[in-house]
N, C-alpha and C positions, 0 to 999 in steps of 0.2 A: 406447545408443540413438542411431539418430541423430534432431539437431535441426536444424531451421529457425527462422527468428527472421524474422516477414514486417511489415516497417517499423523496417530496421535500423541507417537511418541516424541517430535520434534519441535523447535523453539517453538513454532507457530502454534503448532496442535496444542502444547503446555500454556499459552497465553488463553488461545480458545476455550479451554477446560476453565482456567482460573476465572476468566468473563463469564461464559454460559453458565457454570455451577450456581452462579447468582441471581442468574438473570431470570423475571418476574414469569416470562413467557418460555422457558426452557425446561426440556426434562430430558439432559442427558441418558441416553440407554447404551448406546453401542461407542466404543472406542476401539478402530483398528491398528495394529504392529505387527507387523509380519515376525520382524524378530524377538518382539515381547512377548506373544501371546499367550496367555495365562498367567502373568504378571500383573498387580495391584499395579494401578495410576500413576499411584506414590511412589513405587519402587524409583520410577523416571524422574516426578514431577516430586519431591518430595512435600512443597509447600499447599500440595493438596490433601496433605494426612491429616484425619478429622475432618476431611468436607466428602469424601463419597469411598466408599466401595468395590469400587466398578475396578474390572480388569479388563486388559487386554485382548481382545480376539482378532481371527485371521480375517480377511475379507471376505464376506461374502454374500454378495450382491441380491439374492432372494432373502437372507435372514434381515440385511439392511432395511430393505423395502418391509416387510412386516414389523419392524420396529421403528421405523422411526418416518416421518414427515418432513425432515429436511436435511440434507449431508452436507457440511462442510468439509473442502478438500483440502486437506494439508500437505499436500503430497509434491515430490523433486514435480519440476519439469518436465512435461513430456511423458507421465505418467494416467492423468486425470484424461488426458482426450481418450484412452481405452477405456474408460470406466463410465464417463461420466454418460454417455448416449445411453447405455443402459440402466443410469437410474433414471432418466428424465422420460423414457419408455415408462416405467413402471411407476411414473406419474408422482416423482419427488421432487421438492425444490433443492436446486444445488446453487453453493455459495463457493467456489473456486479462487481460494488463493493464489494458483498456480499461473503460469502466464499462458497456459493453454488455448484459450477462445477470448484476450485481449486486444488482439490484430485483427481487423476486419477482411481485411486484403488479405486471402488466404498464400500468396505467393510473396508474402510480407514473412511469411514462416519459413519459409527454403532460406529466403535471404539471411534473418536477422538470427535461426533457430538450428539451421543445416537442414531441418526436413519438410516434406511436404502433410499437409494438413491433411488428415484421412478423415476428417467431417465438415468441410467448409460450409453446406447448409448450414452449422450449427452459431458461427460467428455472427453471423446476422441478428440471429436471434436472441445474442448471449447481450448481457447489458454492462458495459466496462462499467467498474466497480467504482468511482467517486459520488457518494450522494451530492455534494456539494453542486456538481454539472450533470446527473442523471438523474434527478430525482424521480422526476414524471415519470420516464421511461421504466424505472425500477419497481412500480408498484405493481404487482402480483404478476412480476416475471419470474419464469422459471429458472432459469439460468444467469446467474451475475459471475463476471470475470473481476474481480481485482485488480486495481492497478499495483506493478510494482512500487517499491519503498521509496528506491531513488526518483525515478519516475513519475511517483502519484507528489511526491514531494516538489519536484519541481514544476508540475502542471500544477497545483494548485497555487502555488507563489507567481505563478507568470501569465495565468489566464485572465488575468483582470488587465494589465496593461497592456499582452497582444491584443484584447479586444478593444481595447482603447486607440490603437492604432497609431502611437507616436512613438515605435521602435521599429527598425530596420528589422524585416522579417528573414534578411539573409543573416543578421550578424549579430548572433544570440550564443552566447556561447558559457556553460554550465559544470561549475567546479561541483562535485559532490564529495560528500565523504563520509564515512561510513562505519560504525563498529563494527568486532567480529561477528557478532550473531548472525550481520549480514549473509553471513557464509554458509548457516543452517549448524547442525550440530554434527555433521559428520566431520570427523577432524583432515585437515589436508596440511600440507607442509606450508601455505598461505596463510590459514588460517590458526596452526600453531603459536602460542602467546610469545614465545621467545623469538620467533622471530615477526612481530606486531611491534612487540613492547618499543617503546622509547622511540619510535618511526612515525613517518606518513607517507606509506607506499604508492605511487600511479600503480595503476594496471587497469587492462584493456581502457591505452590512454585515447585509442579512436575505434566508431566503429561496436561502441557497446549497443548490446541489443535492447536495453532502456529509449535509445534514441525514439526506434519505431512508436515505441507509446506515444510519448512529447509532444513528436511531431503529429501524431495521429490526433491528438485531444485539442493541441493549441493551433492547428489548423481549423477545427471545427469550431474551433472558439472567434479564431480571426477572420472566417469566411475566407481567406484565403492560405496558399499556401506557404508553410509555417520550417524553416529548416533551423537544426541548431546541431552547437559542437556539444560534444560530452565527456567529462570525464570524470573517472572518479579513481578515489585515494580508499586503501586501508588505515584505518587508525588503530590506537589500542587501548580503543574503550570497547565496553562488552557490547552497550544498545546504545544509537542513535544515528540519525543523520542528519548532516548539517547541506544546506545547498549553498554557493555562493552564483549567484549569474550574472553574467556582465551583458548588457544593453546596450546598444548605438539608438540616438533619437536619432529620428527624422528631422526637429525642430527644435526650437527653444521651448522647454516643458517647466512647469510651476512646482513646486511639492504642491500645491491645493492640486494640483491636475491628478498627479498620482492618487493623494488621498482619496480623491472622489471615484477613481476608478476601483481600487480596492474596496471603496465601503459600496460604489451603486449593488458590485458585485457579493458581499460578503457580511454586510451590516448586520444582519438576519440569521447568522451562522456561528449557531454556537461554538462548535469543535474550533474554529479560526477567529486566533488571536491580533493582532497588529500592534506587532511591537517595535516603536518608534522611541525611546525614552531617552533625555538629557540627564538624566540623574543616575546614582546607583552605578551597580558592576554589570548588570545583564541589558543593558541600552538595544542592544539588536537581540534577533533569533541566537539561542544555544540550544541543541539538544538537550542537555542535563537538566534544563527548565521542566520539558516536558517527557519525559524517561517513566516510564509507564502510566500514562495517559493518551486519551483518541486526541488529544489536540491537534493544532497545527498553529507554531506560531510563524507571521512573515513582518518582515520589513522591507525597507528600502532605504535606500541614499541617494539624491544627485550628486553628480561632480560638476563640481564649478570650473573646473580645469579642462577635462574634455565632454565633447558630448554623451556622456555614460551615465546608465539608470545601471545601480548595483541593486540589486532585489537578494535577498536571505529567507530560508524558510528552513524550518526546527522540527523533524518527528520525532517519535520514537517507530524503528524501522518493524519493531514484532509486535504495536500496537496499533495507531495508524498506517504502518506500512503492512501490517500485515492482517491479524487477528483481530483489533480494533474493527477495522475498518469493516473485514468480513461482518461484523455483529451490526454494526450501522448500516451496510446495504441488508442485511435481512430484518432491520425493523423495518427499513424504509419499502421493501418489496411487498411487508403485511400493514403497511399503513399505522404502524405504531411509534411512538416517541420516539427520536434516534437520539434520544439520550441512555436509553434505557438498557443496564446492565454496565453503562458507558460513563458514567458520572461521577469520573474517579479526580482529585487534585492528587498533582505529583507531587514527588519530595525534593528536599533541599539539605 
């Protein structure tokens, strides 16, 4: 098929170009940069020199549609809901990064985003972006939203035991942390390395708009309604994210209890790892394990001391969290391998 990728000068677009240029089922044609255009790949992405040709162009949404069969959105925030109607008119599949048509509850966007949604018919139809929990839903939909990094990180580590139903669904509450790439590549004084380095910053320590996801996926998961705290930290590493969540049982729970809920759910799943080990240096989730790979690794602990299920879970935030994952909801929407283009082992 061919693909376009519209916002490709950024960490996301650079991860999707490195993926797609591979991939069995793709032929890259069109790459959008407003501020690149007419600039080689490379110029941005430099570890692409010697894999394509291709340069930069502006956007524009009839050249789109004659070149290509499927767009990937790399683009800020708040960007893709003006675009994306018009390519789905003109009868394109779209694969959005962005958090644009992830909230179903169109007045979930005033709240969590400051504005109101100027396409609500479209959320319905859009498929949140976890193959893991959509799969059915995702084959030959037009429109897939992505889950965020932090967010898709934390629903996949906690939807097996909310649906297991032995943790207090008021008192869920979720450490994340994050490198800079989180940030995208526009530099902000947050995001500056000097002031990262040697830190572990809170910010938006309540009230981050991650939550709306969580709660949206792990409600669906627990048939009931699903609340959690959220917070997350700057660190200063370039990629990954680490989740930490702390749990209240309802009861006395077993590790067999847990296990069984993670594997009923996840046995079958490649991309997720369960990493529980007594031996060695990496015994729970680290990000650096899986640092450019689609993995997902998770664990757990009980505490013997209070009623507390500690659950961990490991991305990398511009592969899984982001461009990974995009290339996994678009095998899985053409009914193809969702290993495919994906079957990468990370480094050590």
């Amino acid at each position: 098929m061919r693909v376009g990728i519209i916002g490709g000068s950024g960490y996301a677009g650079g991860e999707l170009l490195r993926l797609l240029l591979r991939h069995p089922q793709a032929e890259v044609t069109t790459v959008t940069s407003q501020r690149y255009a007419g600039e080689y790949l490379y110029t941005i992405h430099p570890n692409l020199r010697g894999h394509t040709q291709l340069k930069f162009t502006p956007v524009n949404n009839e050249e789109i549609a004659e070149r290509c069969d499927v767009v990937f959105m790399a683009t800020p925030h708040g960007t893709s809901k003006e675009i994306v109607p018009d390519l789905l008119a003109r009868g394109l599949q779209v694969i959005d990064l962005s958090a644009d048509f992830r909230l179903k509850d169109p007045s979930d966007y005033f709240k969590w985003y400051g504005w109101g949604h100027p396409h609500p018919e479209l959320l319905d139809k859009a498929v949140y972006g976890i193959p893991e929990l959509h799969r059915k839903e995702m084959r030959d939909a037009s429109l897939v939203a992505c889950a965020g990094c932090m967010a898709g990180a934390s629903i996949l580590s906690l939807a097996p035991v909310v649906k297991a139903d032995f943790v207090d669904p008021d008192k869920i509450s979720i450490d994340a942390k994050i490198g800079s790439s989180g940030g995208g590549s526009e530099p902000t004084p947050a995001s500056h390395h000097t002031e990262r380095f040697g830190g572990v910053r809170p910010y938006q320590v309540v009230g981050h708009r991650h939550i709306a996801e969580i709660e949206q996926e792990l409600t669906a998961q627990a048939g009931a309604p699903i609340h959690v705290g959220f917070t997350p930290h700057a660190l200063d590493i370039a990629r990954g994210v680490l989740i930490t969540a702390q749990l209240w049982l309802r009861r006395k729970v077993e590790g067999s209890e847990v296990w069984k809920a993670y594997r009923d759910m996840y046995g079958d799943e490649y991309f997720i790892h369960l990493v529980k080990y007594k031996k060695g240096l990496y015994q729970l989730p680290d990000p650096r394990v899986v640092v450019g790979t689609n993995y997902v690794d998770v664990g757990f602990e009980l505490d013997g001391h209070v009623p507390r299920l500690v659950v961990f879970g490991a991305i990398d935030n511009i592969v899984k969290g982001a461009a990974g994952q995009g290339v996994q909801c678009w095998n899985a929407v053409n009914g193809w391998d969702e290993k495919l283009g994906l079957d990468l082992i990370g480094t050590h």
